[in-house]
C-alpha positions in Angstrom: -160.5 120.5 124.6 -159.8 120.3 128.3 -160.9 116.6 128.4 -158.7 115.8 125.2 -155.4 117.1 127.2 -156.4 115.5 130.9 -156.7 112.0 128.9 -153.0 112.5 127.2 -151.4 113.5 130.6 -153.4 110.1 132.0 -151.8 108.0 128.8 -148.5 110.0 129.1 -148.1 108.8 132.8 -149.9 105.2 132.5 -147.1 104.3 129.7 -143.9 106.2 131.8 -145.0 103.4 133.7 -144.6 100.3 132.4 -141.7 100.7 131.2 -139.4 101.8 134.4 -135.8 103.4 134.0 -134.2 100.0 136.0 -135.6 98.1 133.0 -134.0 100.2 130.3 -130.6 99.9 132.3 -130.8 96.5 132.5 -131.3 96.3 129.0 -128.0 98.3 128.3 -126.0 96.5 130.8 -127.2 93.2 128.7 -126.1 94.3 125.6 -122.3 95.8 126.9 -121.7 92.7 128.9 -122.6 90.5 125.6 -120.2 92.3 124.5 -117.6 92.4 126.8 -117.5 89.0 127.5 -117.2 88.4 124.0 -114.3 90.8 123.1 -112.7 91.6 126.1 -112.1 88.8 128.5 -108.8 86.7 127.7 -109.8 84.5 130.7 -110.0 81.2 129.0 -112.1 79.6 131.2 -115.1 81.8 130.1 -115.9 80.6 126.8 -119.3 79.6 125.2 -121.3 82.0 127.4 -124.5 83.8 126.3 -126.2 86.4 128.4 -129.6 85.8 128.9 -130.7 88.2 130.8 -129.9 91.2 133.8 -132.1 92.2 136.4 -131.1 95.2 137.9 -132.2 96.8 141.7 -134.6 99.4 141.9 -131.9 101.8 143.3 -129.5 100.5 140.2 -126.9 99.3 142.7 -126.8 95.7 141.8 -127.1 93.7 138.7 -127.9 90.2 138.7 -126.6 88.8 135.6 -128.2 85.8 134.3 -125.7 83.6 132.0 -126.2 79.9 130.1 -122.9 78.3 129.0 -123.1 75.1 126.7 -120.6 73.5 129.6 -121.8 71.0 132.4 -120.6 69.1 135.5 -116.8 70.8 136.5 -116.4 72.7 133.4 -119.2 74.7 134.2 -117.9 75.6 137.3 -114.8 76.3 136.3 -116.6 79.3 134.0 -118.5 80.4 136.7 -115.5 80.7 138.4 -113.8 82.6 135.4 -117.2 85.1 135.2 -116.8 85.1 139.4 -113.0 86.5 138.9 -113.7 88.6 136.1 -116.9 90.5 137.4 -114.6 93.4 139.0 -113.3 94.1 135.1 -116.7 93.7 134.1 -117.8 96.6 136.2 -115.3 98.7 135.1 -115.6 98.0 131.7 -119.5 99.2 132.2 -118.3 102.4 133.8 -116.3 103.5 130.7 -119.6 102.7 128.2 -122.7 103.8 130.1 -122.8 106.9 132.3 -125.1 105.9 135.6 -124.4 108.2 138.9 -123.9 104.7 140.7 -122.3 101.7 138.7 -123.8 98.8 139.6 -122.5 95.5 141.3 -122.2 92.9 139.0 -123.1 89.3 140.3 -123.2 86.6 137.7 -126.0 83.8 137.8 -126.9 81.0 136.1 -130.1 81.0 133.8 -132.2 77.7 134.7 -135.1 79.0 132.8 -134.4 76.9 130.4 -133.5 73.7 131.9 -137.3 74.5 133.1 -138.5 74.7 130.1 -137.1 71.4 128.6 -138.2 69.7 132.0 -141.7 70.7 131.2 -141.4 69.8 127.5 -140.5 66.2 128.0 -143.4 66.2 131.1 -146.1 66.9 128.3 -144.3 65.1 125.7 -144.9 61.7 128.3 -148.1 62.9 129.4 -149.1 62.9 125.5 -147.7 59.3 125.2 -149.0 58.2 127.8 -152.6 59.4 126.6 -151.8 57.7 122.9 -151.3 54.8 124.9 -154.5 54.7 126.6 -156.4 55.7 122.8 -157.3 59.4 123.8 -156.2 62.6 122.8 -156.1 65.1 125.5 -154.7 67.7 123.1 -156.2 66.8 119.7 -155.3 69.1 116.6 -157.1 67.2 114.2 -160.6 68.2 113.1 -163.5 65.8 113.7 -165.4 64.5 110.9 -168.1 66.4 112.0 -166.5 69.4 112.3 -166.7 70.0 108.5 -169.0 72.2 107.2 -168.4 71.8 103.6 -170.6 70.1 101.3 -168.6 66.6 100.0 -170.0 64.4 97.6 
């Protein structure tokens, strides 16, 4: 019986964690500033953002927001700009809908992760074609004809 209870504690504490409080606030903080951004902002330069992400400071006293916005080129400055301006009413906003000891800063960033991700799309996309090219298959998905086991007549 002893050893049954010592090896819940160990699982009780080996699963508190993994999952730390910073990551569950972070979490929250993604979802209200989805949400603020969405409803509350009348700055018209912020428009067509998505919130991707938040990463938020062990100590909870900074949270880097991570935002994509389909604009590019000046545009997209100019909603960076708008999120730059409007991160003060951000904060507050987040201080009337979660209840934290210490609000955090909020510092808007833009999400390259994927802009990485198509980069290394169209990388192996030309490294396939190149490989057609040559007659080989680097990445073949197709069985061999001597793969099959079956008995064909």
């Amino acid at each position: 019986m002893l050893v049954t209870s010592l090896m819940g504690a160990t699982d009780q504490r080996m699963s508190k964690m993994t999952y730390k409080r910073a990551d569950r606030v972070a979490d929250q903080i993604r979802m209200e500033v989805a949400d603020i951004l969405m409803r509350k902002i009348k700055d018209p330069r912020v428009h067509s953002v998505t919130v991707t992400g938040v990463e938020v400071t062990a100590d909870l006293r900074i949270a880097h927001v991570f935002v994509t916005t389909m604009e590019t080129g000046q545009a997209e400055q100019e909603v960076f700009a708008g999120l730059s301006k409007a991160s003060g009413f951000v904060r507050a906003e987040l201080g009337r809908r979660l209840t934290l000891r210490y609000l955090p800063e909020v510092i808007f960033k833009k999400d390259v992760s994927g802009l990485r991700g198509d980069r290394i799309l169209r990388l192996l996309d030309g490294l396939h074609g190149q490989a057609e090219q040559v007659g080989t298959t680097p990445l073949s998905t197709e069985p061999h004809a001597s793969d099959n086991t079956g008995s064909e007549s």
